[in-house]
PAVOKE-165264 format. One line per 4 residues: number of its first residue (from 1); for each residue x, y, z of C-alpha. Coordinates in steps of 0.5 Angstrom, whole numbers. Each point is the difference from the previous one (the first is absolute). Layout:
NUM	X:Y:Z ~ ...
//
This chain:
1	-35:-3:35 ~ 4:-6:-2 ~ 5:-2:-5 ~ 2:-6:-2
5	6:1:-6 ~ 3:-4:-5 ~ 6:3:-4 ~ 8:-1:0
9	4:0:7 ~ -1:5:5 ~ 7:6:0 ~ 2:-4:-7
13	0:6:-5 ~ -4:6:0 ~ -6:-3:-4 ~ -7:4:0
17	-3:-4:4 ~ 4:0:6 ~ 0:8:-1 ~ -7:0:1
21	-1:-5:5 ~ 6:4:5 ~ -6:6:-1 ~ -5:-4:1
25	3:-5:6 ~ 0:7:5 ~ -8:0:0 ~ -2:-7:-3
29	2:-7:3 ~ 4:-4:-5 ~ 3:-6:0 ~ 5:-1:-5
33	1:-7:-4 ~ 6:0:-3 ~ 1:-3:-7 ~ -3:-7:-1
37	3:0:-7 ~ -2:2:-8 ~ 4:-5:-3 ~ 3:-8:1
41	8:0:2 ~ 5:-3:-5 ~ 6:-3:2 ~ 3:6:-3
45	5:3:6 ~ -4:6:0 ~ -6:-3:3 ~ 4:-6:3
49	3:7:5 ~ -7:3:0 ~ -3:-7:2 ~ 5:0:6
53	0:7:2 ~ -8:0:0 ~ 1:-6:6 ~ 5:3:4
57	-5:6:0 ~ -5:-5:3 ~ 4:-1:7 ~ 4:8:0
61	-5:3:6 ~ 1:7:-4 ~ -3:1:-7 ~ 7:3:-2
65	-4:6:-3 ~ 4:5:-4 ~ -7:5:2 ~ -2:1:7
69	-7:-5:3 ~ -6:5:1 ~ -2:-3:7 ~ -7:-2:-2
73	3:-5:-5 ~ 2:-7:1 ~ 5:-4:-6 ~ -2:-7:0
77	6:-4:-4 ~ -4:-6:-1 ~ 3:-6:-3 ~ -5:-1:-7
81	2:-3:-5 ~ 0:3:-8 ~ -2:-7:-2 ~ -7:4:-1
85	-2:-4:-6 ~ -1:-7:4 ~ -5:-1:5 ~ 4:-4:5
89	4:6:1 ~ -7:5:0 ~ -2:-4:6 ~ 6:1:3
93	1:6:-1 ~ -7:2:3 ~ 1:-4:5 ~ 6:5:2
97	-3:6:-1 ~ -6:-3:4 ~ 5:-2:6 ~ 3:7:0
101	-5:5:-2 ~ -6:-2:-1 ~ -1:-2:8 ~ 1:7:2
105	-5:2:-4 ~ -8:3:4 ~ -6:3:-2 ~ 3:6:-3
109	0:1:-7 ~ 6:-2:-5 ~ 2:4:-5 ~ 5:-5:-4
113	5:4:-4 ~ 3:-5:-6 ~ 6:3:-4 ~ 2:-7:-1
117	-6:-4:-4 ~ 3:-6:2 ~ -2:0:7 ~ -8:1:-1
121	-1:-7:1 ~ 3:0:8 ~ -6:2:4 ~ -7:-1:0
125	-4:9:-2 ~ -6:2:5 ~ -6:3:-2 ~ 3:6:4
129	6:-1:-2 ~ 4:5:-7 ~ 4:-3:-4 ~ 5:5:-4
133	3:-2:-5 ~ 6:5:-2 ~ 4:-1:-7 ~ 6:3:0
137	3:-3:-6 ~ -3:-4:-7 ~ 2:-6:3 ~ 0:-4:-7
141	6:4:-3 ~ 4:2:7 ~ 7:-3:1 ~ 1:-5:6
145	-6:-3:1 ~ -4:-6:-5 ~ -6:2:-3 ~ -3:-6:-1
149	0:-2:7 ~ -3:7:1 ~ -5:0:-4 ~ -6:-4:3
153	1:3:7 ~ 0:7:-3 ~ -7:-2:-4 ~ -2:-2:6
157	1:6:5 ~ -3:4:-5 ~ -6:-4:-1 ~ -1:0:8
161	3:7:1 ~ -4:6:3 ~ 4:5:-2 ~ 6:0:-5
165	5:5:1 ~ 6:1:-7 ~ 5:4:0 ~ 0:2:-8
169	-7:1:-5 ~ 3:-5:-5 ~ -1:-5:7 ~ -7:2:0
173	-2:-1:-6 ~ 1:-6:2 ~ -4:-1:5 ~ -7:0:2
177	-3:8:0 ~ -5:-1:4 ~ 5:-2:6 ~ 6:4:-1
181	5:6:1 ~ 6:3:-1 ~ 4:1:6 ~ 7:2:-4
185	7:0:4 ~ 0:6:5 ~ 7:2:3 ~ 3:3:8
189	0:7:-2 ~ 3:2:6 ~ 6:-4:-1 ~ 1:2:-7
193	-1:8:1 ~ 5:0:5 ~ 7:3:0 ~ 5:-4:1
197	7:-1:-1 ~ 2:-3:-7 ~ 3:-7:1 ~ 7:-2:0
201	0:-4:-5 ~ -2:6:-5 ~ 3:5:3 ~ 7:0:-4
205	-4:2:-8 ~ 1:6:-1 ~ -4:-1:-8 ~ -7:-1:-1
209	-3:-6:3 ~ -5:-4:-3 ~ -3:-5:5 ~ -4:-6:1
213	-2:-4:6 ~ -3:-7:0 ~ 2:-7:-2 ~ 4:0:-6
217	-4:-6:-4 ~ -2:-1:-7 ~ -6:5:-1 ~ 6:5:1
221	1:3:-7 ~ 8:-2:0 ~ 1:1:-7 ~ -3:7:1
225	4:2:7 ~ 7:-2:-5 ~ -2:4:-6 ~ 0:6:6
229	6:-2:3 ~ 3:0:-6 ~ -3:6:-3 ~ 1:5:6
233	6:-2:3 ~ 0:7:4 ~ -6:-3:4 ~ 0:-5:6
237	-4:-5:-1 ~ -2:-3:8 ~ -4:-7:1 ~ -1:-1:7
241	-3:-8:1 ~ 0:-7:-1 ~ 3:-3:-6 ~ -4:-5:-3
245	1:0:-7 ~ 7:0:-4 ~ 2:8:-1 ~ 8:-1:-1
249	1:3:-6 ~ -5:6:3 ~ 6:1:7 ~ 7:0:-4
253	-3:7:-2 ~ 4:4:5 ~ -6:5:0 ~ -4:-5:3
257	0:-2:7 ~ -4:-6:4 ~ -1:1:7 ~ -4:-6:4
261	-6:0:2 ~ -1:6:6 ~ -5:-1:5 ~ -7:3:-1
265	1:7:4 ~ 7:2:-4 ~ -4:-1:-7 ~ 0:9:1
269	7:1:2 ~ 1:-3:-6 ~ -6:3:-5 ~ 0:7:3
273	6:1:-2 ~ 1:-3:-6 ~ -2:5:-7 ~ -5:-5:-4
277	-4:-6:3 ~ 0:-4:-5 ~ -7:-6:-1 ~ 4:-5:-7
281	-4:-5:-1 ~ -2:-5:-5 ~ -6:-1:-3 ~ -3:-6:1
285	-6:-3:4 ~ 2:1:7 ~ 2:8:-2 ~ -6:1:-2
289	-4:-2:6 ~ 5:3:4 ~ -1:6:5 ~ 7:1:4
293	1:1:7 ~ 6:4:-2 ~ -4:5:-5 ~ -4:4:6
297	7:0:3 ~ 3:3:-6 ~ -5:5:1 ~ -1:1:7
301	8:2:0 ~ -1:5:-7 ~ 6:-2:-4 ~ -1:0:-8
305	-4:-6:-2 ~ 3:-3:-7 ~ -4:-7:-1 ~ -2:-5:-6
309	-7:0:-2 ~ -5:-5:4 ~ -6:2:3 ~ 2:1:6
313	4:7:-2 ~ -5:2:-4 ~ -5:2:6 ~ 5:6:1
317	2:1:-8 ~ 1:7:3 ~ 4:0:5 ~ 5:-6:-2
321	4:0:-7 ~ -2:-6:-3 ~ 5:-3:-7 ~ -3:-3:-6
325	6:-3:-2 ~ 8:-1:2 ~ 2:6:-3 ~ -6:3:3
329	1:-1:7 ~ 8:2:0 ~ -3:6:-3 ~ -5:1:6
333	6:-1:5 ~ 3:6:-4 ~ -7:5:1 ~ 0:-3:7
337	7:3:2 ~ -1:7:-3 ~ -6:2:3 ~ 0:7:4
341	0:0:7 ~ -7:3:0 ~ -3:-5:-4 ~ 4:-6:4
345	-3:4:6 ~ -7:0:-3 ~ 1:-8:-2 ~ 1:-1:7
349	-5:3:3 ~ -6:-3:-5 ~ 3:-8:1 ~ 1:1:8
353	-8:2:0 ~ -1:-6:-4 ~ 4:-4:4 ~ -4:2:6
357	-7:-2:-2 ~ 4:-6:-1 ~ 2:-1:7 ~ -1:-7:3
361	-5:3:6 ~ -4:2:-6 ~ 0:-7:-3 ~ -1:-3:6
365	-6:4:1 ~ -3:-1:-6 ~ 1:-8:2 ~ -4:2:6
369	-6:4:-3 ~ -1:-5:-5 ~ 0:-5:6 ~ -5:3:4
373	-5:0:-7 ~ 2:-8:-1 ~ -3:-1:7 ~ -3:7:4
377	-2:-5:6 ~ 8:1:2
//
């Protein structure tokens, strides 16, 4: 079996779709495509800078990956333009792609696996051929991409799509029945259940740390992390991430402290030793079709869980203290530290059988099957 896949940069963050091609990449060929762009670049300098990195990518012989290459995967960093609403610039681009992948192709069936709506328009689909569709975000409410651009692509990969895969119900909804799954966010087990060292950058708090891994951006709850910061001075309130959204009135508390993203596989030396893993997000679209990766993991490592109220949680009422209000999610930080040492034990064990079922080999493996169904001559 082939792939080919669209999505973001190769080794970029930890994205679902990376993490389940490193699982599928070790039986599967998979040629890698990286990101031909959800959006038209302004002159601001944040994409002046993304414009000129993506450049200098196309003539470094190294993928500059923050995560190993399966071997049977090959990046292209293709120079495609993300003008894809003019025609000019679609034939352009499906000349390059054409150039560098589409020659390699043989009589052996593709699967082309789309994570980026925009790139349904660069090859010509086989009747042997499977095209995946894999939504991971409701595009028309996600930050950082143009929803308008987005639209008649997506509309389109739908209609011609075999099999639509989405990660939340409120997305499924919103596709049709008859060709689509769930496919939630699943976790590397093996990484957040193992015993490791706490990390240096917390290893000097002695009080309760409440933490959060992530980027640090406007769907985060400020307002609600200030009233906790400011309610429980004896708790240590840890952001681990990037800062995308103004929260200068959130550092000056000195019971508040920020640390700079971490690569993928430090995320446990810091969740499995702080007190209460925290999911504090606002309610708004994109929350509600959310399923963060950062849940399983949260979960694998079995520390409390105190989360606002969004459907993905929900699934797990039982398991994760999930607040109704403010005042409500202070309160559920409190029940979390006091619970006993048997019931602390009792709560690991039953979210790490959870997060088990949700190993990303098991994901993979429904990916597998659900292929095998598509096209039983493979």
């Amino acid at each position: 079996m082939k792939f080919i896949v669209f999505a973001e940069d190769w080794g970029s963050h930890p994205s679902s779709t990376q993490h389940l091609f490193s699982e599928l990449a070790k039986r599967q060929q998979v040629n890698w495509v990286n990101s031909v762009g959800m959006r038209k670049p302004s002159v601001k300098l944040h994409d002046i800078k993304r414009i000129f990195n993506k450049f200098k990518q196309l003539f470094q012989r190294s993928n500059n990956s923050k995560i190993a290459t399966p071997k049977n995967m090959t990046v292209y960093k293709l120079p495609i333009l993300p003008w894809h609403d003019n025609r000019l610039v679609r034939c352009y681009n499906r000349w390059v792609f054409s150039r560098h992948i589409g020659a390699h192709k043989t009589s052996e069936p593709i699967v082309y696996w789309l994570s980026v709506p925009t790139a349904c328009y660069l090859f010509d689909k086989r009747a042997a051929d499977s095209l995946i569709y894999y939504c991971g975000d409701d595009f028309s409410a996600l930050a950082g991409v143009d929803p308008m651009l987005i639209a008649p692509f997506e509309q389109q990969l739908i209609k011609n799509a075999d099999l639509i895969y989405v990660i939340s119900e409120l997305l499924k909804t919103k596709m049709p029945a008859e060709k689509t799954k769930l496919l939630t966010h699943g976790v590397s087990f093996d990484l957040f259940t193992s015993n490791v060292d706490k990390a240096a950058e917390i290893s000097a708090i002695k009080t309760p740390i409440i933490g959060f891994y992530g980027s640090i951006n406007a769907w985060l709850d400020i307002p609600l992390l200030m009233a906790l910061a400011t309610a429980r001075p004896q708790y240590q309130l840890v952001l681990v991430g990037d800062i995308t959204t103004p929260i200068s009135g959130l550092l000056q508390f000195k019971n508040v402290t920020h640390i700079s993203a971490v690569e993928h596989k430090r995320l446990v030396s810091f969740s499995a030793h702080w007190d209460v893993s925290i999911l504090p997000f606002v309610d708004n679209e994109q929350i509600r079709a959310c399923d963060p990766l950062k849940l399983k993991e949260y979960l694998a490592v079995g520390k409390p869980i105190v989360a606002t109220d969004f459907a993905a949680v929900n699934h797990y009422h039982s398991q994760i203290f999930i607040a109704q209000s403010q005042n409500n999610f202070i309160d559920k930080i409190d029940q979390a530290l006091s619970l006993s040492q048997a019931k602390l034990s009792l709560l690991h064990a039953v979210q790490k059988n959870i997060a088990k079922e949700h190993s990303w080999p098991v994901k993979a493996l429904t990916v597998i099957n659900d292929l095998q169904i598509l096209n039983p001559s493979d």
